[in-house]
C-alpha positions as CSV (number, residue, x, y, z in Angstrom):
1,X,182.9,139.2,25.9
2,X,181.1,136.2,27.0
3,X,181.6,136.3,30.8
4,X,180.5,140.3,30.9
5,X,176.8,138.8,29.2
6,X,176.2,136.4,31.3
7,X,177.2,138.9,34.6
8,X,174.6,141.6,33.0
9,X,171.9,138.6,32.6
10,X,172.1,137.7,36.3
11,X,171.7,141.3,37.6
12,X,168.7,141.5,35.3
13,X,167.4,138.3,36.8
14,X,168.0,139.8,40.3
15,X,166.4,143.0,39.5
16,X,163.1,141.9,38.5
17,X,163.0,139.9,41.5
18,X,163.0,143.1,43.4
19,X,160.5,144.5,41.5
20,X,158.3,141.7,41.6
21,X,158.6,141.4,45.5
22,X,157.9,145.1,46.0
23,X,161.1,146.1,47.4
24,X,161.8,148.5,44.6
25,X,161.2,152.4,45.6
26,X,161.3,151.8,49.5
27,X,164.0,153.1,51.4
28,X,166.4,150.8,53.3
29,X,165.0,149.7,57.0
30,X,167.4,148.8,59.9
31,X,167.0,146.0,61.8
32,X,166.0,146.5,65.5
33,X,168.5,145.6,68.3
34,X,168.2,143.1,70.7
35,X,165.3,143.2,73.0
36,X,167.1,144.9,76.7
37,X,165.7,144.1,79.9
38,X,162.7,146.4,81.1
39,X,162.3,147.7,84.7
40,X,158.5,146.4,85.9
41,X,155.7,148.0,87.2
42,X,155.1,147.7,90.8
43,X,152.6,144.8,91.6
44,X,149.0,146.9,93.1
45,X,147.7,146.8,96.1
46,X,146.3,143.3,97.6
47,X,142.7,143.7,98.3
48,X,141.5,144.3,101.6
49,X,141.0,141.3,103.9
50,X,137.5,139.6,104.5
51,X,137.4,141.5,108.1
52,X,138.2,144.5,107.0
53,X,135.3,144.3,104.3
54,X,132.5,143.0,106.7
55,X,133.3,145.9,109.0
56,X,133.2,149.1,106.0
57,X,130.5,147.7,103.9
58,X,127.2,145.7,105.8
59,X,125.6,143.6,103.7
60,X,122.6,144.0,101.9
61,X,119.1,141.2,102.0
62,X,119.9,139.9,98.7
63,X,123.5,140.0,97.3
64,X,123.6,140.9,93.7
65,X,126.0,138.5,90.9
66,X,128.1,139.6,87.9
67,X,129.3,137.6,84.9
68,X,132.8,137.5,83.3
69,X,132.3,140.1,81.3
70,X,131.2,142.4,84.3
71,X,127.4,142.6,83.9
72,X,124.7,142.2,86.4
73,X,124.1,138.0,85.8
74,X,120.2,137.2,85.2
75,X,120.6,133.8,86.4
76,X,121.8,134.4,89.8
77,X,124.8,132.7,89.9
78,X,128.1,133.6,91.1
79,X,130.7,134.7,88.3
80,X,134.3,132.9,88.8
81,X,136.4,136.2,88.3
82,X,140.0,134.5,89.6
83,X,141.4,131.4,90.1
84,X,142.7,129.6,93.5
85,X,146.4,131.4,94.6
86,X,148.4,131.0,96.9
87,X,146.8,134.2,99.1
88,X,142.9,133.0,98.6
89,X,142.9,129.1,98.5
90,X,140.1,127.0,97.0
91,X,138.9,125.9,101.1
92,X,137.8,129.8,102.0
93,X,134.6,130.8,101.6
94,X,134.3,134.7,101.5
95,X,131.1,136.5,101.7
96,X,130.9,139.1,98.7
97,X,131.1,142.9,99.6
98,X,128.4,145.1,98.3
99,X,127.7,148.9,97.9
100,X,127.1,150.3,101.5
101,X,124.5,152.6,99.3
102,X,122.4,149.8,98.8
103,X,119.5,149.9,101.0
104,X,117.9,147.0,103.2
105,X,114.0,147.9,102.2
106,X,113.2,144.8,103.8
107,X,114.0,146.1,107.3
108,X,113.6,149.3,106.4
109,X,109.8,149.1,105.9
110,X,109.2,146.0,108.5
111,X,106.7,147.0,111.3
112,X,106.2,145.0,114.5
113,X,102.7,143.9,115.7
114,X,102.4,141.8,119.1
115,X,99.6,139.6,118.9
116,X,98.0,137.5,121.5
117,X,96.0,134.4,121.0
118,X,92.5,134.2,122.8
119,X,91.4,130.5,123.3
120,X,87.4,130.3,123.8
121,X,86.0,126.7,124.9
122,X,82.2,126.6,123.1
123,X,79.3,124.5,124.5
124,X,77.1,124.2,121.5
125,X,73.2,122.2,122.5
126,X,70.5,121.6,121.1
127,X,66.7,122.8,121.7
128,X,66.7,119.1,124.1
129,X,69.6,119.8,125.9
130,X,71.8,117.9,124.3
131,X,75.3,118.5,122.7
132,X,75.5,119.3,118.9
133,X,78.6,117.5,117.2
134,X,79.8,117.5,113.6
135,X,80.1,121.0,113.3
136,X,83.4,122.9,111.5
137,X,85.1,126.4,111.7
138,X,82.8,127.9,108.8
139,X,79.9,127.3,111.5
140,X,81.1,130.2,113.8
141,X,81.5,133.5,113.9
142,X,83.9,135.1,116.6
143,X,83.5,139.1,117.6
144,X,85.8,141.3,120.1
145,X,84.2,144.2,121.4
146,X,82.3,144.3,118.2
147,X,84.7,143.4,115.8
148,X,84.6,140.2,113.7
149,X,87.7,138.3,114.3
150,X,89.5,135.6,111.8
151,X,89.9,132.4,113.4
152,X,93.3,130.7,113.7
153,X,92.8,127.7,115.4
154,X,89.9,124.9,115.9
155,X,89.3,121.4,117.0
156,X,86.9,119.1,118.3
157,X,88.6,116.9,119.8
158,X,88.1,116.1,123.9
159,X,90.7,117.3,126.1
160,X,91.8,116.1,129.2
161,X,90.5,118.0,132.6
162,X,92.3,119.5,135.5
163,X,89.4,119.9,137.6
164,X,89.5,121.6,141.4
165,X,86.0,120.5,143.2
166,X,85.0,123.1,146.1
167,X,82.4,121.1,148.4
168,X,80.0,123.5,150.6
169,X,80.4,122.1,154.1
170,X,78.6,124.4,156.1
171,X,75.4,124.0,153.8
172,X,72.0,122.6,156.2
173,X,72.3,119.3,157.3
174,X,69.8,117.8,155.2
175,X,71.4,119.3,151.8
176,X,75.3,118.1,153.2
177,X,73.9,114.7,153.6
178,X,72.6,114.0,150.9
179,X,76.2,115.4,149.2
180,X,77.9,113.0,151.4
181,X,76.1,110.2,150.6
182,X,76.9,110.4,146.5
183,X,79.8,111.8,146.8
184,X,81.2,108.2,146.2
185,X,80.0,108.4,142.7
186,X,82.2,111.6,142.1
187,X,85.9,110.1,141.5
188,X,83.9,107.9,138.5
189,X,83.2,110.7,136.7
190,X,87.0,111.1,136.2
191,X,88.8,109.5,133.7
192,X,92.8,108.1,134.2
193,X,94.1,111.3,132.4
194,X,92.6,113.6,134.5
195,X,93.7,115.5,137.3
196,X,91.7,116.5,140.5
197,X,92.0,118.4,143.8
198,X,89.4,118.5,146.3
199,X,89.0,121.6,148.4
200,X,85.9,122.3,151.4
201,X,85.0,125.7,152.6
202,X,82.6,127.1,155.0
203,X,84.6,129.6,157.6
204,X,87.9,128.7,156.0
205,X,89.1,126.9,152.5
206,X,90.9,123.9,153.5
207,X,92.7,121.8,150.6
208,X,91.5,118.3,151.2
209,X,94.4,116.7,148.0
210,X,96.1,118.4,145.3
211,X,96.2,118.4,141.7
212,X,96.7,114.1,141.2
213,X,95.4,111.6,139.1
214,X,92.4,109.9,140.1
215,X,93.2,107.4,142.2
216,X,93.6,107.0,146.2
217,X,94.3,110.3,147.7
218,X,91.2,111.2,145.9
219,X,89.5,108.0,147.5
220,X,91.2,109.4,151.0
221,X,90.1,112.8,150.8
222,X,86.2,111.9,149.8
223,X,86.1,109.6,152.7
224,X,87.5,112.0,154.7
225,X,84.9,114.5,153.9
226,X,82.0,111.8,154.3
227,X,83.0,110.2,157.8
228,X,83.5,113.9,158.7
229,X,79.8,115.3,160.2
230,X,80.0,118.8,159.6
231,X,77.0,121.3,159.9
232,X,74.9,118.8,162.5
233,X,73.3,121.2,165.3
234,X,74.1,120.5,168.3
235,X,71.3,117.9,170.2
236,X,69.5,119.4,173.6
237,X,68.1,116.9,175.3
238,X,64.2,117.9,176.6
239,X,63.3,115.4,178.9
240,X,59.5,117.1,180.0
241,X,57.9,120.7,179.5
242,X,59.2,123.5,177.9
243,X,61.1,124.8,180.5
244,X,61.1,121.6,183.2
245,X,64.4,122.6,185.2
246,X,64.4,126.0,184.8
247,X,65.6,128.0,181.5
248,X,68.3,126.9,179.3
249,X,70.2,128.7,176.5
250,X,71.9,126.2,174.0
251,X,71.6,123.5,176.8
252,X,72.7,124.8,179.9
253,X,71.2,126.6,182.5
254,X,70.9,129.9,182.0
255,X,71.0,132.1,185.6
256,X,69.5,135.7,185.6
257,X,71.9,137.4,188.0
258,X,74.8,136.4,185.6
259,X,73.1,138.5,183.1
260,X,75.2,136.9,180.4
261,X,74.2,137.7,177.1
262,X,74.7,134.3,174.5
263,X,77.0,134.2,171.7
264,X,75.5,132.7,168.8
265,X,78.4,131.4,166.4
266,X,77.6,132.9,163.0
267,X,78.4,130.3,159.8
268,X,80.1,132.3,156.9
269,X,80.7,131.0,153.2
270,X,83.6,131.8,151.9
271,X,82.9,131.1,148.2
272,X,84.7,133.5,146.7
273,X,88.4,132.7,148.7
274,X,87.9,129.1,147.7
275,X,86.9,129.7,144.1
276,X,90.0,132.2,144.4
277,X,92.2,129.8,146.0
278,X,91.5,127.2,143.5
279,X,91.9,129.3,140.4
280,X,95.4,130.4,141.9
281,X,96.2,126.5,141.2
282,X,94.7,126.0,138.3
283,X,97.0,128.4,136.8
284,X,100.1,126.3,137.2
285,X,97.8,123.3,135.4
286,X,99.9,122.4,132.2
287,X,99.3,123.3,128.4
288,X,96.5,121.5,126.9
289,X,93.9,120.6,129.2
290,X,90.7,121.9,130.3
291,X,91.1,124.3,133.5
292,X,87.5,123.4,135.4
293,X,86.2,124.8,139.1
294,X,83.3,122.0,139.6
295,X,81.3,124.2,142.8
296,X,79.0,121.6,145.2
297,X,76.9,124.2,147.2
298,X,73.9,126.5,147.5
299,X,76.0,129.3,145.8
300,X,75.9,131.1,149.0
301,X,78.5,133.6,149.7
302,X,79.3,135.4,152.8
303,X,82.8,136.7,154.6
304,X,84.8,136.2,152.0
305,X,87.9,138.3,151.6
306,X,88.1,138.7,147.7
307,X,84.9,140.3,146.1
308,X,83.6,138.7,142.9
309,X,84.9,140.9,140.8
310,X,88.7,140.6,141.3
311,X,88.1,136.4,141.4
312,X,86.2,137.1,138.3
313,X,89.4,138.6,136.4
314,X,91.6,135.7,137.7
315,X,89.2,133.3,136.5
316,X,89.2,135.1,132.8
317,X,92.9,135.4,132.9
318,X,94.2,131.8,133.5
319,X,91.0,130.2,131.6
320,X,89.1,128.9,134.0
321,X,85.4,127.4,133.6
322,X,83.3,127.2,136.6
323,X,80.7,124.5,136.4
324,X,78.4,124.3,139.9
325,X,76.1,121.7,140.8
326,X,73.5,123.3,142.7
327,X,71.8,121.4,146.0
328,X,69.9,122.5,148.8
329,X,68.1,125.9,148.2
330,X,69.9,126.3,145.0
331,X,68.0,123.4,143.5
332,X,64.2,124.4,144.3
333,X,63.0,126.8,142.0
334,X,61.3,129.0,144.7
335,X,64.2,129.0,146.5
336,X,66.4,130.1,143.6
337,X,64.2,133.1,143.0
338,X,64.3,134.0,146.8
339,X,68.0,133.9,147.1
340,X,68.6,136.5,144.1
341,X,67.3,138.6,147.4
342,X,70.5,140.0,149.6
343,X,69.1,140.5,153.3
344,X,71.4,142.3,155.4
345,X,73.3,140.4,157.5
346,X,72.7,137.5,155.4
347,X,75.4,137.2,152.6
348,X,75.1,137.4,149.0
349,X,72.6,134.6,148.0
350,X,73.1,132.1,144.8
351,X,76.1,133.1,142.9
352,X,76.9,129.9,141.3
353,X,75.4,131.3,138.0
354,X,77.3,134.3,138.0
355,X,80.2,132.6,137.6
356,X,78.8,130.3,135.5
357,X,77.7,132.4,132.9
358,X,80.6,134.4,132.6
359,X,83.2,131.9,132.4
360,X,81.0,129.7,130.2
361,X,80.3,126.9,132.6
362,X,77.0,125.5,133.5
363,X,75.1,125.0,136.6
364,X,73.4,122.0,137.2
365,X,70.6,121.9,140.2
366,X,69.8,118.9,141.4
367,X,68.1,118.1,144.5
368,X,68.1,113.9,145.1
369,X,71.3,112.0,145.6
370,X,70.7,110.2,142.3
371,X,70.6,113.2,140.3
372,X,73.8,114.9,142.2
373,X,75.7,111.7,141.5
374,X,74.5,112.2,137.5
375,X,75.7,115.5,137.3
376,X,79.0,114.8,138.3
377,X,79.4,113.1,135.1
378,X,77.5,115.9,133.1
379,X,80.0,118.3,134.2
380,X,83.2,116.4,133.3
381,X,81.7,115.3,129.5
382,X,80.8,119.0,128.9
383,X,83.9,120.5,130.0
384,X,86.0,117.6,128.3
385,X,84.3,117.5,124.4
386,X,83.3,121.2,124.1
387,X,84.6,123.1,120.8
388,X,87.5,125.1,121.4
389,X,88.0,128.1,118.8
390,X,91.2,130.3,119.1
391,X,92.4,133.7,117.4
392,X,94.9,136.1,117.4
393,X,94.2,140.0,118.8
394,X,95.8,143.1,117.5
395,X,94.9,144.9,119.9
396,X,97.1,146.7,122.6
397,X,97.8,144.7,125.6
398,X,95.6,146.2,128.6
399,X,94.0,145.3,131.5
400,X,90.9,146.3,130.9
401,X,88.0,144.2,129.9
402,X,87.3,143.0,126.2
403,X,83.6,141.7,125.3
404,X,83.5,138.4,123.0
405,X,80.7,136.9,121.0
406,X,80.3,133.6,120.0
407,X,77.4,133.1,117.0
408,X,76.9,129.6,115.7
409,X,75.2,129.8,112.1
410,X,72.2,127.2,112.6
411,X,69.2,128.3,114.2
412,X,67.5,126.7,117.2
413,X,70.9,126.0,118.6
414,X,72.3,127.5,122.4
415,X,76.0,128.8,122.8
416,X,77.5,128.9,125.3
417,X,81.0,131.0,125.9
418,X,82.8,132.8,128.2
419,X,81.7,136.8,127.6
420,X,84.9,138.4,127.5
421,X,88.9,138.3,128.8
422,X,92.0,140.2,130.3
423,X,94.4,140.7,128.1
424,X,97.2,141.1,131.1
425,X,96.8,138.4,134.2
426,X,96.0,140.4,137.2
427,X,98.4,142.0,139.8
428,X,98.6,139.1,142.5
429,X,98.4,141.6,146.1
């Protein structure tokens, strides 16, 4: 009777502890087998490789970045999405691929413009004559054909010169002499960095030395031209009266029954080949140095094959300055009225400040051998510490003629410029 107690107390015992646990009222569950082995997806597709990607998708201006949790990142930077495998080491670098939808607006809306920069050399003097330093870019004003032009370029500083000096040797005796006799002082003018040829014309343009630096082949050539005695008439001897001997015709006997008509030789000035001629070889002058024609003459022309016009346009093209010193006829004021004169049969008469002017040169006229051999210098520390202004044009690229303007903003003050340029270097026929 005991033992069946104490068997009914420990099923009590267990049966609260059912209740208590919440076990009571649930049905049974079965226990779930052992785990069996599960057939696995196939791995996907590798990606496509970086060659493949650069040739289906270009690649936009600016590339944009994502973050791990797949959102556009604000910082810009890069999102590490995988880590180094086997397939995409750590050492490649891959460029990313973008949507081919995504336009380039950058190239899309870029438009072309040629440009050409225009150099202008600027002469700026006083109401005396002499040249006005210490002024800046604000103190100009540049215009093309009109237009008001931004300037892109300035200095001050003095350049070096290549410098091809044309000597008139068919000018009147007295005028050559005179020439000859300074012409010693010329080579001073010239400083070591310089570079000088010396050409002579009269029927012909002869190249007495090409483009070297002063030194002896200059010294040759100017002795050269002075031991040479061009332009002396030829001497007739006249021993008594006007006609003692009989008639004569350039010295000689002349005989009626020959009926022989004389030839008088007719001296031409070729100005315009040799400024030509020179300006041809000043266009192979390097960068950086002031392209100078330095004319010794009357400015008379006559015979030339080139007309002013065309050497005008070669001048403009290749930036060339034509400075003259003026002697003989040139240099008397009467004189230099007279010659703006054309007489048939006589040439074209002082064109030295043609060419002058429009190139923005100067022309000196001088008429003693101490003022030649001071204008030699003149001409050299013009040309060398002039302003020099520079900017770019929009405008098509022609060969027709554009018109500039040079305006300095200080009264009482002379400019002087070259009037215009070609934008396209002439057809060489």
């Amino acid at each position: 009777m005991k033992a069946v107690g104490s068997h009914r107390l420990l099923w009590t015992v267990f049966l609260v502890l059912l209740i208590s646990c919440g076990l009571v009222g649930q049905s049974p569950q079965s226990l779930p087998d052992a785990p069996q082995p599960q057939k696995l997806p196939p791995p996907p597709e590798p990606p496509p490789s970086e060659s493949s990607s650069r040739d289906s998708a270009p690649l936009p201006a600016t590339p944009p970045t994502t973050n791990s949790s797949g959102q556009p990142d604000s910082a810009g930077t890069p999102a590490d999405t995988s880590s180094p495998t086997a397939d995409h080491p750590a050492s490649t670098v891959t460029e990313p691929v973008h949507n081919p939808s995504t336009p380039d607006t950058q190239r899309l809306y870029t438009i072309s413009v040629t440009r050409t920069f225009i150099e202008i050399p600027v002469t700026v003097k006083d109401h005396a004559g002499h040249m006005v330093q210490g002024l800046v870019p604000t103190d100009f004003t540049v215009y093309e054909d009109g237009v008001r032009q931004k300037l892109a370029y300035f200095t001050s500083d003095p350049l070096p010169i290549s410098a091809a000096v044309l000597i008139d040797v068919s000018m009147p005796d007295t005028a050559l002499r005179r020439v000859q006799e300074g012409l010693g002082a010329l080579q001073g003018a010239f400083s070591q960095y310089d570079q000088v040829a010396i050409y002579t014309y009269g029927n012909s343009v002869t190249r007495e030395s090409g483009f070297d630096t002063v030194g002896n082949r200059m010294s040759a050539a100017i002795n050269k031209i002075v031991e040479t005695k061009h332009g002396t008439p030829a001497e007739v001897p006249v021993s008594g009266g006007p006609f003692e001997g009989g008639p004569t015709v350039n010295g000689r006997p002349f005989d009626p029954s020959t009926m022989q008509v004389p030839i008088v030789p007719h001296d031409r000035r070729v100005l315009n080949d040799a400024v030509l001629e020179a300006a041809m070889d000043l266009s192979k002058a390097p960068p950086a140095r002031r392209r100078v024609i330095m004319i010794i003459g009357d400015g008379r022309e006559d015979g030339s094959r080139s007309s002013y016009a065309d050497v005008l346009k070669v001048l403009l093209s290749y930036k060339v300055g034509v400075y003259a010193i003026g002697v003989g006829a040139a240099a008397i004021p009467v004189n230099r009225k007279l010659a703006q004169i054309n007489l048939p049969g006589t040439g074209v008469g002082n064109i030295l400040p043609k060419y002058a002017n429009a190139t923005g040169g100067e022309v000196f006229s001088e008429f003693t051998r101490e003022s030649i051999e001071s204008a030699y210098s003149a001409v050299t520390v013009v040309a060398r510490n002039q302003y020099t202004l520079g900017y770019y044009t929009q405008a098509t690229l022609a060969e027709n003629y554009r018109d500039i303007e040079v305006r300095v903003d200080h009264p009482g003050l002379t400019v002087t410029a070259k009037h215009g340029y070609y934008p396209l270097p002439p057809q060489r026929q």
